[in-house]
ChimeraX commands (.cxc) that place a marker at each C-alpha (Angstrom):
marker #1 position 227.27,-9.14,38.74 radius 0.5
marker #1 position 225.68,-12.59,39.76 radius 0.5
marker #1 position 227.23,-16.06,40.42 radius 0.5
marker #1 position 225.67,-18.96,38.18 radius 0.5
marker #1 position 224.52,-21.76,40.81 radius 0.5
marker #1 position 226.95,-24.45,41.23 radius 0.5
marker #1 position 224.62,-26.75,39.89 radius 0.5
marker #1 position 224.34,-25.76,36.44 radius 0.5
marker #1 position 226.96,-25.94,34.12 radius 0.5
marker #1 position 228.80,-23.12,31.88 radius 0.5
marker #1 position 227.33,-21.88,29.46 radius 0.5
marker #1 position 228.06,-19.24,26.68 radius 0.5
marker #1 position 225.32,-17.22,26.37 radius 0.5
marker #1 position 225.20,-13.96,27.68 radius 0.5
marker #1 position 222.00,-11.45,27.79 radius 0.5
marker #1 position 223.96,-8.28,26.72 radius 0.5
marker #1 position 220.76,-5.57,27.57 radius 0.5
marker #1 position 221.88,-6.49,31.43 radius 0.5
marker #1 position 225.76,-5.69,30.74 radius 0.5
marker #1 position 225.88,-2.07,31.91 radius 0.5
marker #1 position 228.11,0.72,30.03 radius 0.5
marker #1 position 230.45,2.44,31.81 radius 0.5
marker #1 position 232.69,5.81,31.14 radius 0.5
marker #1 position 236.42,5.97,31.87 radius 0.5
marker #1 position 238.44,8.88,31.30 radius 0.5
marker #1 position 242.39,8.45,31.47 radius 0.5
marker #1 position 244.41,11.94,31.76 radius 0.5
marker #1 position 248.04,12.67,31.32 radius 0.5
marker #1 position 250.64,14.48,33.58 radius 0.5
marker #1 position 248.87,17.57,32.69 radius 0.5
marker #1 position 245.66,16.77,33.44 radius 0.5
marker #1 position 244.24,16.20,30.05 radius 0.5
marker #1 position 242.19,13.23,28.43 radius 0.5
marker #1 position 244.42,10.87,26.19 radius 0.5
marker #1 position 242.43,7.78,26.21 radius 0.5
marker #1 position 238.66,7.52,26.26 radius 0.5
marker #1 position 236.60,4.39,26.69 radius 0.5
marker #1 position 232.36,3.93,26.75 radius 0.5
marker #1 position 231.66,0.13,26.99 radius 0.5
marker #1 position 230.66,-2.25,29.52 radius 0.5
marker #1 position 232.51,-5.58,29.80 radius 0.5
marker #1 position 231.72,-9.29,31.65 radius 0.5
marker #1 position 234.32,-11.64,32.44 radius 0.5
marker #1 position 233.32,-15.50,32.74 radius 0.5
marker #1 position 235.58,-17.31,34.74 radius 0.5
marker #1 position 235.27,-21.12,34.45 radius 0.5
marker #1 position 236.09,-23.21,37.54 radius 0.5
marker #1 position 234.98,-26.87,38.82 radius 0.5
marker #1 position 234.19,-28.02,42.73 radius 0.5
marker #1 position 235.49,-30.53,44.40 radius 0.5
marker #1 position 234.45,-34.06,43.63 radius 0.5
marker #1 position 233.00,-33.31,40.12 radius 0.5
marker #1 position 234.39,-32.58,36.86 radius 0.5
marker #1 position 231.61,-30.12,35.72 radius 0.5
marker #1 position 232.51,-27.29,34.63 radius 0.5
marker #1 position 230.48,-23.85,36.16 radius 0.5
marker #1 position 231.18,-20.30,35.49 radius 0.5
marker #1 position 231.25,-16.98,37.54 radius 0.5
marker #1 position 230.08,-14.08,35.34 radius 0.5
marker #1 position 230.98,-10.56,36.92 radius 0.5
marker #1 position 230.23,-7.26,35.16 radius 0.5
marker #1 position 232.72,-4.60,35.14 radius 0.5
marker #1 position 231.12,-1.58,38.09 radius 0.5
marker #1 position 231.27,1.76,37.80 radius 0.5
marker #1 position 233.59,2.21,40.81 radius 0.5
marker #1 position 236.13,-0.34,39.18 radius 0.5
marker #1 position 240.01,1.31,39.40 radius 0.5
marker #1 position 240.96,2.79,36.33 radius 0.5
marker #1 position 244.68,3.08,35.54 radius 0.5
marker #1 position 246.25,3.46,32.46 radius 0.5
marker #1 position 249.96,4.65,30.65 radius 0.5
marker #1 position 249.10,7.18,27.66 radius 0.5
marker #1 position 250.84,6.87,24.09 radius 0.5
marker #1 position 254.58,5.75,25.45 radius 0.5
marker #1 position 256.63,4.17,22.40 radius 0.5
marker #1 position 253.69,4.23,20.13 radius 0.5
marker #1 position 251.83,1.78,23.08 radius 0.5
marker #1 position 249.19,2.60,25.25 radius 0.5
marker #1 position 247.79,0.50,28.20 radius 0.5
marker #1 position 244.45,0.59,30.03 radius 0.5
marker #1 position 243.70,-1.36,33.29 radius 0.5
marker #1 position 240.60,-2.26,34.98 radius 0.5
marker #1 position 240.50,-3.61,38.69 radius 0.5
marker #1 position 237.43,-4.73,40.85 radius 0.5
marker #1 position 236.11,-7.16,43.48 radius 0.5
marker #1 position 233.14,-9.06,43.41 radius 0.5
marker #1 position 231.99,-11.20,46.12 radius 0.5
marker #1 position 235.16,-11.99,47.53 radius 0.5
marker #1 position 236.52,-12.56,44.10 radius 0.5
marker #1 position 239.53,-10.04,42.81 radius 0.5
marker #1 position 239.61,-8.84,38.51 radius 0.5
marker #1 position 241.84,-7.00,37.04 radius 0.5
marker #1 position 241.73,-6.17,33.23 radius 0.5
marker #1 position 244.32,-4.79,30.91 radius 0.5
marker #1 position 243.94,-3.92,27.58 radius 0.5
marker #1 position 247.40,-2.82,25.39 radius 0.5
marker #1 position 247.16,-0.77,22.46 radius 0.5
marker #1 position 249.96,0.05,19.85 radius 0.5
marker #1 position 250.26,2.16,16.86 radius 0.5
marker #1 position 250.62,0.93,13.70 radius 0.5
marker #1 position 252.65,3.19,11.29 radius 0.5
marker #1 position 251.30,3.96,7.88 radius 0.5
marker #1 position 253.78,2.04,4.97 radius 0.5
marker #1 position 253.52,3.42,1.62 radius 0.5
marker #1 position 251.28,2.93,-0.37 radius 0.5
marker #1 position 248.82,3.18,2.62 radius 0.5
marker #1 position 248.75,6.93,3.99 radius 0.5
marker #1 position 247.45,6.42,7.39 radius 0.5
marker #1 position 248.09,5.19,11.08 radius 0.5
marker #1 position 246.07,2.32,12.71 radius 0.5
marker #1 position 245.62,2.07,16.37 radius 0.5
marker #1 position 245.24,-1.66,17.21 radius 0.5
marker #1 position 245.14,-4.16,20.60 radius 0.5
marker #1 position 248.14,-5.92,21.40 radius 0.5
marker #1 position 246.69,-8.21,24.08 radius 0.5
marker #1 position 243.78,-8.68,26.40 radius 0.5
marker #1 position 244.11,-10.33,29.75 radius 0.5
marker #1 position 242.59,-11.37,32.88 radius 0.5
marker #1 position 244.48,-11.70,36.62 radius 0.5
marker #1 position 241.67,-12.97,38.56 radius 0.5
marker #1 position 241.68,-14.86,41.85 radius 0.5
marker #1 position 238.50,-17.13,42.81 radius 0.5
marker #1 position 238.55,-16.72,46.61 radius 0.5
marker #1 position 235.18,-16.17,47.09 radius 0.5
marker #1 position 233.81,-19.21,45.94 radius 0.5
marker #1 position 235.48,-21.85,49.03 radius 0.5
marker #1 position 236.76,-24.76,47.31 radius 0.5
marker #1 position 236.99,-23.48,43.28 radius 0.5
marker #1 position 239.17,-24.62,41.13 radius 0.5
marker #1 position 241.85,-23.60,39.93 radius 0.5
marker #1 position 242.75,-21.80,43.00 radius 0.5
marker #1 position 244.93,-18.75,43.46 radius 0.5
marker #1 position 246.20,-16.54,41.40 radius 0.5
marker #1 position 245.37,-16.67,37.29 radius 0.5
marker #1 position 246.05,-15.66,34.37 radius 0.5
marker #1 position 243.37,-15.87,31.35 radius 0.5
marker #1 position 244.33,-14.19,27.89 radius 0.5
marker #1 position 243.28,-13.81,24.69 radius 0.5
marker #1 position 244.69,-14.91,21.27 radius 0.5
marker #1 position 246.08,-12.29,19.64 radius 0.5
marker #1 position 244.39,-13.20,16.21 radius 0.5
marker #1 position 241.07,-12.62,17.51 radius 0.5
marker #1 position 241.61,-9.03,18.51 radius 0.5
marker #1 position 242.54,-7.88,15.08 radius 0.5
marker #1 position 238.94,-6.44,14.90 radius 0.5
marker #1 position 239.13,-4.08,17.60 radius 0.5
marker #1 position 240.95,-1.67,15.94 radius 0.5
marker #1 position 240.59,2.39,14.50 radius 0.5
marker #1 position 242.56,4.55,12.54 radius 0.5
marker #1 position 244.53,6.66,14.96 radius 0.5
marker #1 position 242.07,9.39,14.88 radius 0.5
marker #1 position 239.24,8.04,15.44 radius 0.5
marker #1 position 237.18,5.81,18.09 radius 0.5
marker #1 position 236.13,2.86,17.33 radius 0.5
marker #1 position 232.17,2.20,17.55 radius 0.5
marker #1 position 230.53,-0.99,17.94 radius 0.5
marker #1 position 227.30,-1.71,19.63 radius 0.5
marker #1 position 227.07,-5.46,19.17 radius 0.5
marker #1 position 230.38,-5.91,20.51 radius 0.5
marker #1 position 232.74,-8.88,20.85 radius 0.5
marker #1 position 233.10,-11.87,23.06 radius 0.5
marker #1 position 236.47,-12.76,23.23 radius 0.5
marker #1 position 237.38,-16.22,24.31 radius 0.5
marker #1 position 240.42,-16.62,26.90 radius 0.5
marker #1 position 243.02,-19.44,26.17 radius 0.5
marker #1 position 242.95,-22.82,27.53 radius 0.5
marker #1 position 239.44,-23.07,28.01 radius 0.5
marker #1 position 239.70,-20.43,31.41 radius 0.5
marker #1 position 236.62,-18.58,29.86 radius 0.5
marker #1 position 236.10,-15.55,28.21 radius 0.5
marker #1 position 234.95,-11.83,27.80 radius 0.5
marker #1 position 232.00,-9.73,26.63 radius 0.5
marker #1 position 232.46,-5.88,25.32 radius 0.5
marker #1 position 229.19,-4.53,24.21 radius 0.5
marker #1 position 228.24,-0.59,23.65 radius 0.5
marker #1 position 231.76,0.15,22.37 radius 0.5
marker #1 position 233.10,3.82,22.03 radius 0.5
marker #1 position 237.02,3.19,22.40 radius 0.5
marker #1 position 239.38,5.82,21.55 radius 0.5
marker #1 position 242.89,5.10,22.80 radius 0.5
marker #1 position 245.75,7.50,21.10 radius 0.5
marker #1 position 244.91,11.06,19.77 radius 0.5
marker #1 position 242.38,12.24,21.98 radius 0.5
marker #1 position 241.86,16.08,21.51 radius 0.5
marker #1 position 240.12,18.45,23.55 radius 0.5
marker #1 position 239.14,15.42,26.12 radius 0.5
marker #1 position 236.66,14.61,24.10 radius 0.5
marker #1 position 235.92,11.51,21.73 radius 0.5
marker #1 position 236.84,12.41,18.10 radius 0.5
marker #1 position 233.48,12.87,15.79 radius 0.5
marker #1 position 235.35,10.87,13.17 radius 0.5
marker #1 position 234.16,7.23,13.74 radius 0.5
marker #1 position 235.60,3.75,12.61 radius 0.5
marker #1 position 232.56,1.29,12.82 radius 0.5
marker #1 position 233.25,-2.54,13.56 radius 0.5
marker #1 position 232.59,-5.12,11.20 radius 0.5
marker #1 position 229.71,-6.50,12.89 radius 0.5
marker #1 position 226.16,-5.58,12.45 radius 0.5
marker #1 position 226.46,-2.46,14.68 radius 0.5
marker #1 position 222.98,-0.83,15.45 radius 0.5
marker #1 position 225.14,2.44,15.53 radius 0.5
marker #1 position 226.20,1.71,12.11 radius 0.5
marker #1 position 224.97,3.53,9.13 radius 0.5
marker #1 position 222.99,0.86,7.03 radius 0.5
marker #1 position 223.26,0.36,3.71 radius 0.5
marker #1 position 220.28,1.57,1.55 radius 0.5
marker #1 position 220.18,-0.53,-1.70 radius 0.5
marker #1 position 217.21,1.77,-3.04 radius 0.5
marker #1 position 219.14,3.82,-5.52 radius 0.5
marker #1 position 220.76,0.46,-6.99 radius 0.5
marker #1 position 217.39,-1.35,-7.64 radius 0.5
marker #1 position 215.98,1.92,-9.11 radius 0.5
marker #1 position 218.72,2.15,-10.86 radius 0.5
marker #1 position 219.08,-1.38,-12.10 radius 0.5
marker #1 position 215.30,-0.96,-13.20 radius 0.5
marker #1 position 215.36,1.25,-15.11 radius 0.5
marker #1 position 218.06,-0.16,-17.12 radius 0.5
marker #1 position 216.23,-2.98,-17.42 radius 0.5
marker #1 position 213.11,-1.32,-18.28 radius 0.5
marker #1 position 215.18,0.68,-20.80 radius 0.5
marker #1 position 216.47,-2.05,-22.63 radius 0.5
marker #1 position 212.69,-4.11,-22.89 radius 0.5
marker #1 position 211.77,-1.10,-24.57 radius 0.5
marker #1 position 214.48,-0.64,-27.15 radius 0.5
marker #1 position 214.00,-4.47,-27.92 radius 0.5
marker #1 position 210.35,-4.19,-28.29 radius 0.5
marker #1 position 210.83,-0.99,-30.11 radius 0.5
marker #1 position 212.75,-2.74,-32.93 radius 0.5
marker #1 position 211.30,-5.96,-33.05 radius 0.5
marker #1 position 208.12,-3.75,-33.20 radius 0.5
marker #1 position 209.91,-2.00,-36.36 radius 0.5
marker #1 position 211.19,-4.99,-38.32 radius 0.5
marker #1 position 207.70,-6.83,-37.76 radius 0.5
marker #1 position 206.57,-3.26,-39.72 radius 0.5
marker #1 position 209.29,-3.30,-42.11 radius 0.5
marker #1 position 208.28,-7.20,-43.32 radius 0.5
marker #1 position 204.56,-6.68,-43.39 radius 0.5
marker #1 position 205.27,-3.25,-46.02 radius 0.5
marker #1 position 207.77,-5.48,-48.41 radius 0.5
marker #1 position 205.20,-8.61,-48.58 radius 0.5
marker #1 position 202.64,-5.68,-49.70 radius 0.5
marker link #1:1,2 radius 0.2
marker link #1:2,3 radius 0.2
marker link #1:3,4 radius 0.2
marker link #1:4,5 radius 0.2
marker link #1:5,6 radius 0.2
marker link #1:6,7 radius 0.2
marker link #1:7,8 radius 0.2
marker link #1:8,9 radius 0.2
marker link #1:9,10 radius 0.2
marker link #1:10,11 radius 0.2
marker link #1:11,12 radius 0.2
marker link #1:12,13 radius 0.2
marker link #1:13,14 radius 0.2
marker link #1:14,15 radius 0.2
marker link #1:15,16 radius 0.2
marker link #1:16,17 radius 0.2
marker link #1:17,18 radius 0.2
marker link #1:18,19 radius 0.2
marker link #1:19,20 radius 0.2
marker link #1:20,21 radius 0.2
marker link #1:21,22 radius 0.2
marker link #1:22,23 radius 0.2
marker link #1:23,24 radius 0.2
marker link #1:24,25 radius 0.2
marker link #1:25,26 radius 0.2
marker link #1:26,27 radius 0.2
marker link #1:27,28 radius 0.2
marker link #1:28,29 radius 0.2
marker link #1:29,30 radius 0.2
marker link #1:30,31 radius 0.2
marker link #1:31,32 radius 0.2
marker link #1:32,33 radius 0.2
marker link #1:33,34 radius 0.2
marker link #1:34,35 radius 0.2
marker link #1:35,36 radius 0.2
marker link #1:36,37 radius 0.2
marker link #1:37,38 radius 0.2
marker link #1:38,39 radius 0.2
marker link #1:39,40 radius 0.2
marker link #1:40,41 radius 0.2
marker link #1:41,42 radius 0.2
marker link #1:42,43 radius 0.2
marker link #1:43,44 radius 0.2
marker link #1:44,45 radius 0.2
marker link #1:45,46 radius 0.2
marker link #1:46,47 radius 0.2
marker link #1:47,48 radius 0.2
marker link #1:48,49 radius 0.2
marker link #1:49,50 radius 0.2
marker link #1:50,51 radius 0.2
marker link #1:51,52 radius 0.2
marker link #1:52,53 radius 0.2
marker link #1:53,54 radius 0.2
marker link #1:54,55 radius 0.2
marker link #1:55,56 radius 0.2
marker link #1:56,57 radius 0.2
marker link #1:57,58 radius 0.2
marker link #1:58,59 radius 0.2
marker link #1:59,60 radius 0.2
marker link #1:60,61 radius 0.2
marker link #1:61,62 radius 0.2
marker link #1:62,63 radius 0.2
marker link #1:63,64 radius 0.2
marker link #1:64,65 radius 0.2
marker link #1:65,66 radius 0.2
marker link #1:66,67 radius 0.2
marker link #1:67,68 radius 0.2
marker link #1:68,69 radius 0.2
marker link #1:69,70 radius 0.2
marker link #1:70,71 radius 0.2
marker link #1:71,72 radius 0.2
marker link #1:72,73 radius 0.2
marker link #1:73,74 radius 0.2
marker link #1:74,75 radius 0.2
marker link #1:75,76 radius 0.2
marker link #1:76,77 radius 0.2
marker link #1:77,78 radius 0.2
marker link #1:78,79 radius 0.2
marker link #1:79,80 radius 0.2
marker link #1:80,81 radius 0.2
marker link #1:81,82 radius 0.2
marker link #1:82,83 radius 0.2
marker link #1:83,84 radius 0.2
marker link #1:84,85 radius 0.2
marker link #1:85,86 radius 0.2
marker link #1:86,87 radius 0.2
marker link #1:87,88 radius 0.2
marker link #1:88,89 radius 0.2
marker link #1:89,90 radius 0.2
marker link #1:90,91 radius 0.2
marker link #1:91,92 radius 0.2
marker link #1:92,93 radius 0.2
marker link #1:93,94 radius 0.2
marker link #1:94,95 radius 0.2
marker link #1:95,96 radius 0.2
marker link #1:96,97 radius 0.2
marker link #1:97,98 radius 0.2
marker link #1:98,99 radius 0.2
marker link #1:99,100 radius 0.2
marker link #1:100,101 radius 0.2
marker link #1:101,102 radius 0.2
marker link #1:102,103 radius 0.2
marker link #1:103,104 radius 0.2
marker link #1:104,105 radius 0.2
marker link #1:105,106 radius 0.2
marker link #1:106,107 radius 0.2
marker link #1:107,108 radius 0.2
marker link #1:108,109 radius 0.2
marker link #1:109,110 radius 0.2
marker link #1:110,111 radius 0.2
marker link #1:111,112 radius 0.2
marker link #1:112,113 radius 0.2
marker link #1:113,114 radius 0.2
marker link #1:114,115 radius 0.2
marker link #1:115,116 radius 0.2
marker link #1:116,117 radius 0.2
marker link #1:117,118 radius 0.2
marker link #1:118,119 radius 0.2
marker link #1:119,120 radius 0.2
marker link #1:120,121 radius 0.2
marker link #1:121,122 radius 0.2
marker link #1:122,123 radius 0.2
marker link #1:123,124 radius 0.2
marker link #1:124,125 radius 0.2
marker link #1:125,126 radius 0.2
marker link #1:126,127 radius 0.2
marker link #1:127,128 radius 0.2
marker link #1:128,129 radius 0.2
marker link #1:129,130 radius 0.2
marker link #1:130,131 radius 0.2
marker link #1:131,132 radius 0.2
marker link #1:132,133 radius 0.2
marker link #1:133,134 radius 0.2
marker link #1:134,135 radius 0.2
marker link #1:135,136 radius 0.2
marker link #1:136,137 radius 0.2
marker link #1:137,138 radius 0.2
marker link #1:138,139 radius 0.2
marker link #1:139,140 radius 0.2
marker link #1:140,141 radius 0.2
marker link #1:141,142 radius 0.2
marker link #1:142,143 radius 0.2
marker link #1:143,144 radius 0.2
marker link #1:144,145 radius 0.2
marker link #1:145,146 radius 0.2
marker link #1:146,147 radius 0.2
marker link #1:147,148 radius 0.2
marker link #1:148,149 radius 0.2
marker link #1:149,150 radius 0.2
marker link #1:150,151 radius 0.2
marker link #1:151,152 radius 0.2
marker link #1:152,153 radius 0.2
marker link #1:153,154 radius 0.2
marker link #1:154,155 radius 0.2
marker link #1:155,156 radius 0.2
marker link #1:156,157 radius 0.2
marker link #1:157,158 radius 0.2
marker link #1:158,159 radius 0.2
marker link #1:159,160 radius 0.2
marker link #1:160,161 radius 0.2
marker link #1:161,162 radius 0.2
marker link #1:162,163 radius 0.2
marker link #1:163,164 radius 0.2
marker link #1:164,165 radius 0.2
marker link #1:165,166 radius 0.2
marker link #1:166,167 radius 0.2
marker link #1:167,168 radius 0.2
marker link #1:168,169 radius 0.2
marker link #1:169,170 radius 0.2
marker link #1:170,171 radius 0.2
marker link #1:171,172 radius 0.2
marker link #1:172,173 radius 0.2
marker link #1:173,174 radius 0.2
marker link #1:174,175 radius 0.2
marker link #1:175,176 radius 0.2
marker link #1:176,177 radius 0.2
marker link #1:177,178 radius 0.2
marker link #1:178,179 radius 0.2
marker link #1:179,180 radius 0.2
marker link #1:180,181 radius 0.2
marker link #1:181,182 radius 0.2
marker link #1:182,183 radius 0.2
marker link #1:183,184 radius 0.2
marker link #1:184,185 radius 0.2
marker link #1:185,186 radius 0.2
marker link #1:186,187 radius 0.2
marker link #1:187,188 radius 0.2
marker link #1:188,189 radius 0.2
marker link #1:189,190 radius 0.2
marker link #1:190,191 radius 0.2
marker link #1:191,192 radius 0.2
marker link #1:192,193 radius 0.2
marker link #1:193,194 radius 0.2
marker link #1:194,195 radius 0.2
marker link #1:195,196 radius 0.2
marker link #1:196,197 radius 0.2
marker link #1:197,198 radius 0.2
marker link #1:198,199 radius 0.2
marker link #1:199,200 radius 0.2
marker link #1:200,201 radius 0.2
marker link #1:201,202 radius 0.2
marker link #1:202,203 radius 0.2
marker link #1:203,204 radius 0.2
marker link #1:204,205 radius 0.2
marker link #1:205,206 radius 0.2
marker link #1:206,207 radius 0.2
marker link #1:207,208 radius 0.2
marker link #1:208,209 radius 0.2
marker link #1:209,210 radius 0.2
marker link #1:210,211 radius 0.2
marker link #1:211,212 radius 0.2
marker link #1:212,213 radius 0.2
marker link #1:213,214 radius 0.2
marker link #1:214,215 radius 0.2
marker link #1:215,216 radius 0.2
marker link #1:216,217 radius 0.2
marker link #1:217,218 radius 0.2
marker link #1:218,219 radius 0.2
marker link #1:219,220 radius 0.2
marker link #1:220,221 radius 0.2
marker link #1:221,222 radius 0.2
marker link #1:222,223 radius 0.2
marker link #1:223,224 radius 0.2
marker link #1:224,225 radius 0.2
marker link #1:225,226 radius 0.2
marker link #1:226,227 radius 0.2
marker link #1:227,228 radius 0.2
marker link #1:228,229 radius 0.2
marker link #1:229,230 radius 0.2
marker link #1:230,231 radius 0.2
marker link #1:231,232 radius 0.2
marker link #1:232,233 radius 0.2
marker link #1:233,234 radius 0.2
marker link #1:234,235 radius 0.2
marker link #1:235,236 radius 0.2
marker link #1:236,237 radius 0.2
marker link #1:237,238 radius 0.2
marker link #1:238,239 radius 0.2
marker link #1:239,240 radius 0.2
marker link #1:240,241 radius 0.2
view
């Protein structure tokens, strides 16, 4: 976690090799795994100081130690909180899934999230604004992409950055392994949904085959047209004989 120096304005980049991944394991009343998440997240908060209308941003990775808390598959929903302090300043994260019903003709269930939202309070920084407790969350358009079929867990190494409405910031989620509904055997399901980015876990397509292919066809075809201009060139020079 690190605070950017008051003096220096916000700014959207983020170095994600320094946002760590974390492991959290949710369990049922019986003591069994039904939502599984690998990732590691950053909140920017943006805030100005007294006396100047700059804006400045406090970036806080999500620890290892954060609270985890969460409410497993209840009405086709599930929910997954996240709760930490960070020099003074209090986070707390909640992600809500839902399950989306296969419709004919499609024969399959997605998992999807519903909405993504920040409470965060500021109280370590004296004299931030705004002040007290906030509310940042994201448009529900934008999380379209973070999204399975209900079986599977969703990978996606490059992540998302998500911004929060109004302006109040936003969120990075690198290293993703998410797996919110179906989890069997508390472990991650080895059937895999990538994301649409360019995902380093992501099987890359190998266009060798088509260009061999598409070679050979072409190669093919030069020949039969040499072949019978070759043949009527042989053709004319007998008849003029």
């Amino acid at each position: 976690c690190f605070a950017v120096d008051p003096t220096v304005a916000a700014t959207a980049t983020v170095d994600r090799l320094t946002i760590p991944t974390q492991f959290w394991n949710i369990t049922n009343a019986k003591d069994q795994s039904c939502m599984l998440f690998q990732m590691g997240i950053r909140v920017n908060v943006f805030y100005t100081m007294p006396g100047s209308s700059e804006t400045h941003v406090f970036s806080s990775n999500v620890p290892s130690n954060a609270t985890a808390t969460g409410t497993c598959q209840f009405n086709m929903t599930s929910s997954f909180s996240l709760m930490w302090t960070d020099s003074g300043n209090d986070f707390t994260l909640h992600f809500h899934f839902y399950l989306l019903n296969a419709v004919p003709p499609k024969l399959v269930d997605w998992w999807k999230t519903r909405s993504l939202v920040l409470d965060y309070n500021l109280a370590g920084i004296p004299g931030a604004t705004p002040t007290g407790r906030q509310v940042a969350s994201v448009n529900s358009t934008y999380l379209e992409s973070y999204k399975a079929l209900s079986h599977q867990s969703l990978i996606c190494g490059t992540g998302y950055q998500f911004n929060f409405a109004d302006g109040k910031g936003n969120v990075d989620i690198v290293n993703v392994r998410a797996q919110p509904f179906d989890v069997v055997d508390n472990k991650f399901s080895f059937k895999l949904w990538y994301c649409e980015h360019d995902s380093p876990f992501a099987p890359k397509k190998n266009n060798t085959v088509p260009i061999l292919v598409g070679s050979l066809i072409t190669a093919g075809f030069l020949i039969t047209l040499l072949a019978y201009v070759f043949s009527r060139h042989r053709v004319r020079s007998g008849y003029q004989s």
